[in-house]
N, C-alpha and C positions, 0 to 999 in steps of 0.2 A: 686350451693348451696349458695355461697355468701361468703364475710369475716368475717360475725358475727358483733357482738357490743361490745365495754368491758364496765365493769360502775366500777369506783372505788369508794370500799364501805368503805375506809379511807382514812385519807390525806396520800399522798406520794409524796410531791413536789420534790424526787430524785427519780421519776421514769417516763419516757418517751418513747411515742409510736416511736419507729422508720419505721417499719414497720407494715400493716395487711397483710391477705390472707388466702388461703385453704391449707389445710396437705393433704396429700395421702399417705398411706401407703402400700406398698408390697412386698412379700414374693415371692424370686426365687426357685420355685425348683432346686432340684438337677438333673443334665445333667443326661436326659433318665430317671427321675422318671416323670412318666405322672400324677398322683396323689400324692396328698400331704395331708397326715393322722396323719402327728404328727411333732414335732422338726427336730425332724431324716432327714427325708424327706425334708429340706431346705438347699439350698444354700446362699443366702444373704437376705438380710432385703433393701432394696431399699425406700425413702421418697421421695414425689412431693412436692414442693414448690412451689404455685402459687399468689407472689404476684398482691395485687389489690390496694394499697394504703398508706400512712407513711408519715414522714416527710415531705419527698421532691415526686412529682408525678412522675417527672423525674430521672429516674435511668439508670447507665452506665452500659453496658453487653459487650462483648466482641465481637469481631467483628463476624460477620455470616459468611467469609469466612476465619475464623479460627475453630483449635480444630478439634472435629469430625463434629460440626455441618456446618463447608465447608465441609467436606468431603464427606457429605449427599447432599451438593446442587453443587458439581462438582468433578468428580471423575476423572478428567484428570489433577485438577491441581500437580502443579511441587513444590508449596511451601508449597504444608499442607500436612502433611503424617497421619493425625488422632494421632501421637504419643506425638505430644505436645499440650501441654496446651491451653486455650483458650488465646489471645493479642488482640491488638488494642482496639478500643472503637468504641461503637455505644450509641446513646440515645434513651431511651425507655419509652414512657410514660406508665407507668404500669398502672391506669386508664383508656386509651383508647384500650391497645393493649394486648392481653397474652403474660407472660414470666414464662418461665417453666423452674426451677431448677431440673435436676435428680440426685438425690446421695444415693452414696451406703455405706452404712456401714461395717465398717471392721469386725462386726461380724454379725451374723444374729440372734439377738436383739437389743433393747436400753439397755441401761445401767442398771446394774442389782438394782434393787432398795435397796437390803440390803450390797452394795457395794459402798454408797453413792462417794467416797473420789477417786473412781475410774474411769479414765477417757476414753474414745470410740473414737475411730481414725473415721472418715468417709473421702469422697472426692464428690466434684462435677464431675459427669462424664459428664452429657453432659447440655448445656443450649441454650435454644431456644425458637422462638415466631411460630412456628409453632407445631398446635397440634398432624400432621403425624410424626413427629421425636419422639414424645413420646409417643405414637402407638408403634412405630419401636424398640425402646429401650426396651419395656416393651412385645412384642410381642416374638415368640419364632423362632427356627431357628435349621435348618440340616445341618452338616459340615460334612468331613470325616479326620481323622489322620492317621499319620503312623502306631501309633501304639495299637489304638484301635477299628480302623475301622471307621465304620458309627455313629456319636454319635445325640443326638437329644434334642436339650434345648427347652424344653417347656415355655410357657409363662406363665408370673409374675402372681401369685394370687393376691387379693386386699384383703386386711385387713382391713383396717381404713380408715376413712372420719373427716375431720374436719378444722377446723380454727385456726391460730397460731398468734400471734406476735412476733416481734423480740422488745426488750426493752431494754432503757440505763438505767441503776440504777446507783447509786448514784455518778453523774457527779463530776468531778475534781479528785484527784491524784488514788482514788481506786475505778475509773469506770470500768464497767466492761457491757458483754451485758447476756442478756437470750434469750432464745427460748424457749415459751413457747407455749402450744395448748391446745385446749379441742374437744373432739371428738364427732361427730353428729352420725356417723356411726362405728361400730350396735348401736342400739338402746339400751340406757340403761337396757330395759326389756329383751331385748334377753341375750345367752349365751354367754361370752367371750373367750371360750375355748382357740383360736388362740390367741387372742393379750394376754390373761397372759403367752402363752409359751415365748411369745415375745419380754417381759415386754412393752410393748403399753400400758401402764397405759389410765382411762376415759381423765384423765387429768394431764400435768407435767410440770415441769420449769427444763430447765437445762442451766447452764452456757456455753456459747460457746464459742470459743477459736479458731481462723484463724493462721495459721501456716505460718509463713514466708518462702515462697518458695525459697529464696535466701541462708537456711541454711539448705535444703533440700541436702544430700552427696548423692553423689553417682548414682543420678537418672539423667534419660534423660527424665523424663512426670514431668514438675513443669507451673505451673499458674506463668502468664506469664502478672504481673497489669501493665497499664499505672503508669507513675511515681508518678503522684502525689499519688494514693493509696498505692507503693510500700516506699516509704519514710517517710507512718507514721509508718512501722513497726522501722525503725531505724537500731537500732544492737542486738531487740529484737526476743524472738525465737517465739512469738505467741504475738496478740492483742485483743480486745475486736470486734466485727462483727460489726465497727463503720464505714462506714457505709455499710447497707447491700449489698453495691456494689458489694461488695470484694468475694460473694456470686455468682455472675454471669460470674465468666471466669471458664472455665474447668481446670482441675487439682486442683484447691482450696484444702487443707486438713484443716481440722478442726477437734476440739475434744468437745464434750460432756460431761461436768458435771452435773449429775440429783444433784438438787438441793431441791426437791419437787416435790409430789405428791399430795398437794393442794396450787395451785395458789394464791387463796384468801387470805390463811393462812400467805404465807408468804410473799405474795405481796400485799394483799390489793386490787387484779384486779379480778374480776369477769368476764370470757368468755362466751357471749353467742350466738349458734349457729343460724340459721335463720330458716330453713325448717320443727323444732321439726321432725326430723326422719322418712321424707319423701324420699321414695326410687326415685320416679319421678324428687325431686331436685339434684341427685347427679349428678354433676360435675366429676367425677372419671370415673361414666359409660362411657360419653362420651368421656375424654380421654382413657380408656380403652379395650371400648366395654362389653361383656358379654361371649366372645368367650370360656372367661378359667374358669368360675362361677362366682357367687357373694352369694356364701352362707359363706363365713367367713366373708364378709363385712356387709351383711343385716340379719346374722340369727347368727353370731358368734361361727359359727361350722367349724370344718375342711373341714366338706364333706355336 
């Protein structure tokens, strides 16, 4: 699909592209619902982040034989258990090469839009340059339990399609970042039935907020940054998503502030997508295949 263009349609010399790229959005069912017909019927809210472009072209991601995404490309090692966070560093030019954020939201929705002041836990669960790991994540699977037998997770519905950036507003002592997008997919004409259960607003800005893993109590899964990204959090409990690095190691927690539900309004930045609502240009399909439907993503219906 592409990353879109922005055009600012006022001066905003305190606000800056840090990041572009594509949104993906989708809905887990719930273990052993094969169909999903309403709220009810979800388990989590799941977003793709695939940058393509920003500031710097080159961005740091964690190392590939850490986190889970080693543990996808060697299952005999001795030092990655899948239960810690993503460490080390690798370099990534996000222009020449895909890099896939997957993360799951701690509820299954965004933030409730008449709830502005309220803020939505999420985490990076897994990050990778290969499009089979995000297949795999979002594909579904058969385990058995003690004590409920045979259970059967079905794979992730697709809801939304679109283009986001990440932005620094107003530099110096009360900067702060957004995450903002506007969506291609469904198509404005169709129904939205799915993304308002969801709140997937057309289009949103929310305040983002990176959590310092070093004041995370009590846990054994914390994100795990090289030093120079872990020393601008300081003795702070959360920072601004300066820069979107800090976005690429697994465990990452971050929080969500909907700030807006028109871009332009309150920023001045107009999003535009590339393919006008061309089902042939999605980006999504081919990360996701067709296997689970795409009628919430191109028709805006449950079913």
């Amino acid at each position: 699909m592409g990353q879109g263009e922005e055009v600012k349609t006022r001066s905003e010399p305190q606000l800056e592209i840090l990041e572009r790229g594509e949104i993906y959005f989708f809905c887990r069912p719930k273990v052993d619902k094969e169909e999903v017909h309403s709220p009810d019927d979800v388990q989590r809210l799941c977003v793709v982040l695939r940058p393509e472009s920003g500031e710097r072209s080159i961005e740091q991601k964690q190392d590939p034989h850490s986190g889970k995404e080693g543990v996808k490309r060697t299952s005999t090692s001795t030092t990655t258990s899948g239960k810690e966070g993503g460490h080390g560093s690798l370099e990534v030019n996000i222009q020449e090469e895909p890099l896939l954020r997957f993360i799951v939201m701690g509820r299954k929705s965004l933030p409730d839009p008449s709830k502005r002041s309220q803020p939505y836990w999420g985490f990076v669960d897994l990050v990778t340059n290969k499009i089979d790991d995000m297949k795999n994540a979002l594909g579904g699977e058969e385990y058995d339990t003690s004590t409920r037998g045979h259970r059967h997770k079905y794979p992730a519905r697709a809801v939304g399609e679109g283009v986001y950036r990440i932005l620094r507003h107003n530099p110096g002592k009360r900067m702060h970042t957004h995450l903002v997008y506007r969506l291609e997919f469904p198509p404005e004409d169709k129904e939205n039935e799915p993304q308002e259960s969801l709140n997937i607003e057309r289009q949103a800005s929310f305040i983002i907020q990176i959590k310092n893993p070093e004041q995370r109590a009590g846990s054994t899964q914390e994100a795990m940054f090289p030093a120079h990204l872990q020393g601008q959090f300081g003795h702070k409990r959360f920072i601004p998503a300066d820069p979107p690095d800090l976005l690429n190691y697994e465990e990452c927690e971050f929080l969500l502030i909907l700030a807006s539900d028109d871009i332009e309004e309150e920023l001045g930045l107009e999003l535009k997508t590339e393919c006008e609502a061309d089902p042939s240009c999605s980006y999504l399909v081919k990360i996701h295949g067709e296997s689970a439907g795409t009628s919430a993503l191109f028709q805006g219906s449950w079913t």
